[in-house]
Residue frames as a rotation matrix with the C-alpha (Angstrom) as fourth column:
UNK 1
0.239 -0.178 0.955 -205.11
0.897 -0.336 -0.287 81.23
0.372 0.925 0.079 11.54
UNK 2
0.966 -0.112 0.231 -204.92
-0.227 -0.794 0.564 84.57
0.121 -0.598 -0.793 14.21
UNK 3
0.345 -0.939 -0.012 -201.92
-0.079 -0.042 0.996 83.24
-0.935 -0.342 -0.089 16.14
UNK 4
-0.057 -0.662 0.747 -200.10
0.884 0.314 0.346 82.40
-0.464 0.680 0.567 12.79
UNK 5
-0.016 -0.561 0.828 -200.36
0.626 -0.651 -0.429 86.06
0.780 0.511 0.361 11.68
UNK 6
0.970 0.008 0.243 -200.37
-0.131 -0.826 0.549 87.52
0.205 -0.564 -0.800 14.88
UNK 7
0.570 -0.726 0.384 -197.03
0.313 0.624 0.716 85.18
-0.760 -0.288 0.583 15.54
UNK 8
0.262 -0.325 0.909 -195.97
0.965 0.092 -0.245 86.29
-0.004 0.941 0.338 11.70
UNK 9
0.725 0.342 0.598 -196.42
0.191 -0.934 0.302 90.24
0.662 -0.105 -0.743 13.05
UNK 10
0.976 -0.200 0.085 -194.87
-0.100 -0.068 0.993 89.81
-0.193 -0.977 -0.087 15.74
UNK 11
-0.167 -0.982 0.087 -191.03
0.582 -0.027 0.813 88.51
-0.796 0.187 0.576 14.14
UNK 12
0.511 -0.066 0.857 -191.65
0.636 -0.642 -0.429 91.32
0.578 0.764 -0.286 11.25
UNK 13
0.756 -0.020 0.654 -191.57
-0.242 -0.937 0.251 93.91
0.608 -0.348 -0.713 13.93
UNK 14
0.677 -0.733 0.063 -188.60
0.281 0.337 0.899 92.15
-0.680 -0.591 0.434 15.76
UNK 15
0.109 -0.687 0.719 -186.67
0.993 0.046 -0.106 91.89
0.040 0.726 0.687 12.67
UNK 16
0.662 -0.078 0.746 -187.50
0.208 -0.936 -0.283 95.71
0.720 0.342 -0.604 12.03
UNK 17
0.937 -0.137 0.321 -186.32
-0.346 -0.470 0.812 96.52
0.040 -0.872 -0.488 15.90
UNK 18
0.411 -0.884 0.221 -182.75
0.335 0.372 0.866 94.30
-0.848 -0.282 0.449 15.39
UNK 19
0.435 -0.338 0.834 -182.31
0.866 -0.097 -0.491 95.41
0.247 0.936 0.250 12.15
UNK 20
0.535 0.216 0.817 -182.22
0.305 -0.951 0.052 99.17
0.788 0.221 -0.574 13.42
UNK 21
0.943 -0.059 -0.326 -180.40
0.332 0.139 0.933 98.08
-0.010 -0.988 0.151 16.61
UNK 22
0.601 -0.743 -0.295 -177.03
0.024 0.386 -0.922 99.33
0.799 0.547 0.250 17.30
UNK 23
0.905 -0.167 -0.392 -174.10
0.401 0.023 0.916 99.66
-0.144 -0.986 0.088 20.04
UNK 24
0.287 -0.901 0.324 -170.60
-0.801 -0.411 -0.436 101.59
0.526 -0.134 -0.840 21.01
UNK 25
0.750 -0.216 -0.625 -168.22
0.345 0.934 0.092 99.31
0.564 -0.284 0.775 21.90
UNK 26
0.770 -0.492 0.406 -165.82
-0.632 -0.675 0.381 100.77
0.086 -0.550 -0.831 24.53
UNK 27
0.777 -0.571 -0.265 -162.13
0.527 0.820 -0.223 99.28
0.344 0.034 0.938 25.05
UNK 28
0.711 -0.506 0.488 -160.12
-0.688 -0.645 0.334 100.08
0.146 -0.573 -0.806 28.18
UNK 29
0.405 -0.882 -0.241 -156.52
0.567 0.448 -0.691 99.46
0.718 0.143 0.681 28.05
UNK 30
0.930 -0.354 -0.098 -154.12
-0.119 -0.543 0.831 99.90
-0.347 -0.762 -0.547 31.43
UNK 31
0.377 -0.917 -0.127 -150.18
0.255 0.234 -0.938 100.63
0.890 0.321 0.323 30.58
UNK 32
0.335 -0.436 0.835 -149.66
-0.941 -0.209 0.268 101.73
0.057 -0.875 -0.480 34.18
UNK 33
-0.546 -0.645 -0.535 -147.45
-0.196 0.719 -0.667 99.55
0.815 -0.259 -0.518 36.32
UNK 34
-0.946 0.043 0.320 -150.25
-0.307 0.190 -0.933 99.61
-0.101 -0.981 -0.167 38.73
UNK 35
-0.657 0.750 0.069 -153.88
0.751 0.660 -0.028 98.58
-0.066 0.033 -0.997 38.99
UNK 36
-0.962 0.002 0.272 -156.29
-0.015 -0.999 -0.045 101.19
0.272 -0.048 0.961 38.38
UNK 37
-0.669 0.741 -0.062 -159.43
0.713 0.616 -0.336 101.08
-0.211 -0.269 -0.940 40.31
UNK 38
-0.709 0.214 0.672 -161.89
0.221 -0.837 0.500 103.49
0.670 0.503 0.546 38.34
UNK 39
0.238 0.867 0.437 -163.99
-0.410 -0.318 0.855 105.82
0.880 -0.383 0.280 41.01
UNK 40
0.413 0.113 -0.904 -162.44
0.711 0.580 0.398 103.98
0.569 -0.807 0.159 43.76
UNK 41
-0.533 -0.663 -0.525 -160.27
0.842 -0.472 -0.259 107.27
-0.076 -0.580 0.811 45.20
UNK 42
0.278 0.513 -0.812 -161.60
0.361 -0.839 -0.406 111.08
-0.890 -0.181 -0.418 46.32
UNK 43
0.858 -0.043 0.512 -160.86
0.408 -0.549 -0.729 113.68
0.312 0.835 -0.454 43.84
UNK 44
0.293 0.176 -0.940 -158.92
-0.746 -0.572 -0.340 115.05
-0.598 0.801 -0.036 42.14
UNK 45
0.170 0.394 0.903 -159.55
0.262 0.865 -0.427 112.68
-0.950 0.309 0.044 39.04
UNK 46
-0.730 -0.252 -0.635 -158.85
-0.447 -0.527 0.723 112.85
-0.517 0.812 0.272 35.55
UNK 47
-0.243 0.916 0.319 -162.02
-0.147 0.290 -0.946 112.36
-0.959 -0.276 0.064 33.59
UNK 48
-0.961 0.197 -0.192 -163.31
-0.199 -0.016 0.980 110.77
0.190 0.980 0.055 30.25
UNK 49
-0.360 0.895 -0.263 -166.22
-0.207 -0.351 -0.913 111.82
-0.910 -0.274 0.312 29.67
UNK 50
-0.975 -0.114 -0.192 -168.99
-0.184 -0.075 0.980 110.94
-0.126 0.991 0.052 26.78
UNK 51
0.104 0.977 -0.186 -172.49
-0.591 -0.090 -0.801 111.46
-0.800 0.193 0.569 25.54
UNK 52
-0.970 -0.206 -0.128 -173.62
-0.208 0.430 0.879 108.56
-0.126 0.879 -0.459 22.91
UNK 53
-0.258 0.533 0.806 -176.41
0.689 0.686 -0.233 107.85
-0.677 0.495 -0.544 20.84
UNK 54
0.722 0.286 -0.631 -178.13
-0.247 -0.744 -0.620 109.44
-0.647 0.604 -0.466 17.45
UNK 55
0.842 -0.492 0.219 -176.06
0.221 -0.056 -0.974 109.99
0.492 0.869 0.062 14.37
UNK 56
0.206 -0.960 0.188 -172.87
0.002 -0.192 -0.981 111.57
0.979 0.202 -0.037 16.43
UNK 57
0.369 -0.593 -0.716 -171.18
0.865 0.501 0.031 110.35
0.340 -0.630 0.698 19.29
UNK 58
0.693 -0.467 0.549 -168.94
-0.146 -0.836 -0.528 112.77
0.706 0.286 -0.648 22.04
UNK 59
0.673 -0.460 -0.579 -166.19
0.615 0.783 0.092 112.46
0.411 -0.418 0.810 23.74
UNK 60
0.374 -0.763 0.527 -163.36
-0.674 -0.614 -0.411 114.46
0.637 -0.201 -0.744 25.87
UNK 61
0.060 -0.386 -0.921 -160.99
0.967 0.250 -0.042 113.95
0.246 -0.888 0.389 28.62
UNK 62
0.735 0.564 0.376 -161.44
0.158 -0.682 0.714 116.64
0.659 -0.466 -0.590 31.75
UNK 63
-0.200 -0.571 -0.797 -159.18
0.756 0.428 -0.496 117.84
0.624 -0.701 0.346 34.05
UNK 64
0.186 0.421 0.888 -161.70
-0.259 -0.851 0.458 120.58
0.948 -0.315 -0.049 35.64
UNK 65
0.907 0.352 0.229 -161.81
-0.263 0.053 0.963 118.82
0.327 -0.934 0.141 38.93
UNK 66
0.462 -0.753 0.468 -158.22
-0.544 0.176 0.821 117.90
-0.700 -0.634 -0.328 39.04
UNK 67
0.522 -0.289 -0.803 -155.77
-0.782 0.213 -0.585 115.81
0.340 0.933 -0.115 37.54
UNK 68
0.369 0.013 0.929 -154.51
-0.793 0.527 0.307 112.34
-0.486 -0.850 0.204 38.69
UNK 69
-0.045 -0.583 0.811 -153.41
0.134 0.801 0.583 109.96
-0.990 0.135 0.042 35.69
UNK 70
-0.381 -0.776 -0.503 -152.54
-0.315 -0.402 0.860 110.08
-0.869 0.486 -0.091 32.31
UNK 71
0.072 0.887 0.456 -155.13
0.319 0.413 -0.853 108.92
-0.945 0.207 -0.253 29.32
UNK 72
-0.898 0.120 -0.424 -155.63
-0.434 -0.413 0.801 108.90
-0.079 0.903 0.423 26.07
UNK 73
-0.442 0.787 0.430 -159.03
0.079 0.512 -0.856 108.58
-0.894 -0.344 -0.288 24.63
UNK 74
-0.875 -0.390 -0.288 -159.78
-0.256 -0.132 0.958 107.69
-0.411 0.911 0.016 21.20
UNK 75
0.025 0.978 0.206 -162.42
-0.174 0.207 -0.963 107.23
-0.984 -0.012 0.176 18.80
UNK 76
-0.034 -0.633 0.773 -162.54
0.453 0.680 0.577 105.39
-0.891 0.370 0.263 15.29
UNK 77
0.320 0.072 0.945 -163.42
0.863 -0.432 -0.260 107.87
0.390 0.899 -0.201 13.34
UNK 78
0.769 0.611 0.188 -162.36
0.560 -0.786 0.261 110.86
0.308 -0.096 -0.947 15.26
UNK 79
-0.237 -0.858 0.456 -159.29
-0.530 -0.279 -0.801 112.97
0.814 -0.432 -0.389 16.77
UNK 80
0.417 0.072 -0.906 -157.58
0.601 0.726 0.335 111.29
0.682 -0.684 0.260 19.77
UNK 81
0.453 -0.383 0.805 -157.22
-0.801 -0.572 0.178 114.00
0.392 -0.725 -0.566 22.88
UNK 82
0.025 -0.791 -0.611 -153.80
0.598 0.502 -0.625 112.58
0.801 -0.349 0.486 24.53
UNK 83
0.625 0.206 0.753 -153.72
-0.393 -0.750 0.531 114.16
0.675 -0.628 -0.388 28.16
UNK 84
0.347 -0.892 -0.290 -150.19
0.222 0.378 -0.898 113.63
0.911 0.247 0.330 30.21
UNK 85
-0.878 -0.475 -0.050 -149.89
0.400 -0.675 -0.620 116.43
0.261 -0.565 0.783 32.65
UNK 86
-0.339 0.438 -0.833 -151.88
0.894 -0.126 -0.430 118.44
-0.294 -0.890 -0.348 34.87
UNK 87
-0.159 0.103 -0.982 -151.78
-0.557 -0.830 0.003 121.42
-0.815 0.547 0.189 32.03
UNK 88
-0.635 -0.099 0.766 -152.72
0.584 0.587 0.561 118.95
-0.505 0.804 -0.315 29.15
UNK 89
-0.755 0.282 -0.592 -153.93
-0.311 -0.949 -0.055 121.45
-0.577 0.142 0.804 26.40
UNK 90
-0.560 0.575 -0.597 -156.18
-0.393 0.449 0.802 118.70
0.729 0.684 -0.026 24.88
UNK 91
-0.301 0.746 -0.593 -158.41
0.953 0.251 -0.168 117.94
0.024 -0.616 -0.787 27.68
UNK 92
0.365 0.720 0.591 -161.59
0.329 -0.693 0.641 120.13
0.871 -0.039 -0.490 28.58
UNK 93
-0.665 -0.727 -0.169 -159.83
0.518 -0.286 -0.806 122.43
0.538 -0.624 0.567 31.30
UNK 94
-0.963 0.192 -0.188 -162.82
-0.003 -0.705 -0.709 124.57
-0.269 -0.682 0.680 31.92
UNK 95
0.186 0.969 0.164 -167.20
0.485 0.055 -0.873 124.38
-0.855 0.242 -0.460 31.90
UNK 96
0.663 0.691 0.287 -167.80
0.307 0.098 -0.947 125.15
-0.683 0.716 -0.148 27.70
UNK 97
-0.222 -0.737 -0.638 -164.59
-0.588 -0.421 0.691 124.54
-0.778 0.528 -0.340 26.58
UNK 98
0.618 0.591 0.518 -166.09
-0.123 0.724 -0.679 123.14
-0.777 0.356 0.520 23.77
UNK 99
0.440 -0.521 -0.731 -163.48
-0.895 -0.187 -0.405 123.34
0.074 0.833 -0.548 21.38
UNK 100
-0.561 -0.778 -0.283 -161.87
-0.755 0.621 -0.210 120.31
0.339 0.096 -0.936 22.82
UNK 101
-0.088 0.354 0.931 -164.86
0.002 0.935 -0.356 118.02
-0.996 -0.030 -0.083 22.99
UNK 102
-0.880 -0.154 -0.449 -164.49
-0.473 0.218 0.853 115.99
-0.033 0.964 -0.265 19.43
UNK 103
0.283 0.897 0.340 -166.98
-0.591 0.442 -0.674 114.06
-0.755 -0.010 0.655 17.86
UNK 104
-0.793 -0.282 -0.540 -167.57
-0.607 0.303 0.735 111.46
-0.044 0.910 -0.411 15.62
UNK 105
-0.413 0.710 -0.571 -170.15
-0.322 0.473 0.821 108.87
0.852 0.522 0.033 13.75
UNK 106
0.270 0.670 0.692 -172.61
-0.933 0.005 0.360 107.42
0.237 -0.742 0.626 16.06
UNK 107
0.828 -0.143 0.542 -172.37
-0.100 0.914 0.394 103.72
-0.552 -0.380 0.742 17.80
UNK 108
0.339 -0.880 -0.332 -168.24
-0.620 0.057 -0.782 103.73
0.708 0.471 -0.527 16.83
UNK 109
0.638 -0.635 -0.436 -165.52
0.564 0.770 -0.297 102.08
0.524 -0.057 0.850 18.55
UNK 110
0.846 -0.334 0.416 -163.95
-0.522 -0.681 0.514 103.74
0.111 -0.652 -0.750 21.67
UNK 111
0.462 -0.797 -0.390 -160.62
0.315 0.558 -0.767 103.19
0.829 0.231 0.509 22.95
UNK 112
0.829 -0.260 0.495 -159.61
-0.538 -0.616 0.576 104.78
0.155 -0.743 -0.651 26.94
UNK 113
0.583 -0.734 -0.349 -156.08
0.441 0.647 -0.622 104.00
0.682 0.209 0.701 27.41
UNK 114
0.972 -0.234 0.032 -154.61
-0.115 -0.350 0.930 104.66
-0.206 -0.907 -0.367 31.18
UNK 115
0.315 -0.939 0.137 -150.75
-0.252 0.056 0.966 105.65
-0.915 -0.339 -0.219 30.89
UNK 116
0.894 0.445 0.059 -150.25
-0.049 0.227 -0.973 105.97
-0.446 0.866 0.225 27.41
């Protein structure tokens, strides 16, 4: 009679813990004509960057340390920064440019798209 409500506890508090579970799904898409090996070269690097979990999600593309391929990086509820060029005025250019990290809803749908 124990094990049968300790066993009976035991998938309550599972259920509770999957119920409450969730996840960001990321989705990386290459249009280059070449392979892109992420992290595999020195700097300088163009960078998408992002901080998830909680209620809201962030998200940028960087080109503090340099600049090296083209990117877009989207989110499903949020603005997409599009970043071409080595001056791209939608990417985080400098430490607390915060104006050009977006947000949006928590555990969304990403999208990083090399060579848009």
């Amino acid at each position: 009679m124990a094990s049968t409500s300790i066993s009976v506890l035991f998938l309550l508090l599972l259920a509770t813990f999957a119920a409450s579970a969730s996840a960001a799904t990321f989705t990386v898409k290459n249009n280059c004509s070449s392979t892109v090996w992420p992290a595999a070269i020195p700097p300088p690097a163009t960078l998408a960057e992002f901080s998830i979990g909680g209620t809201e999600d962030y998200y940028d593309i960087s080109v503090i340390d340099g600049y090296n391929l083209p990117m877009a990086f989207s989110c499903s509820t949020g603005s997409s920064p599009v970043c071409t060029s080595p001056t791209c005025t939608e990417a985080y250019r400098f430490p607390n440019d915060d104006s050009k990290t977006p947000g949006c809803s928590g555990n969304s749908n990403y999208q990083l798209t090399f060579c848009p």
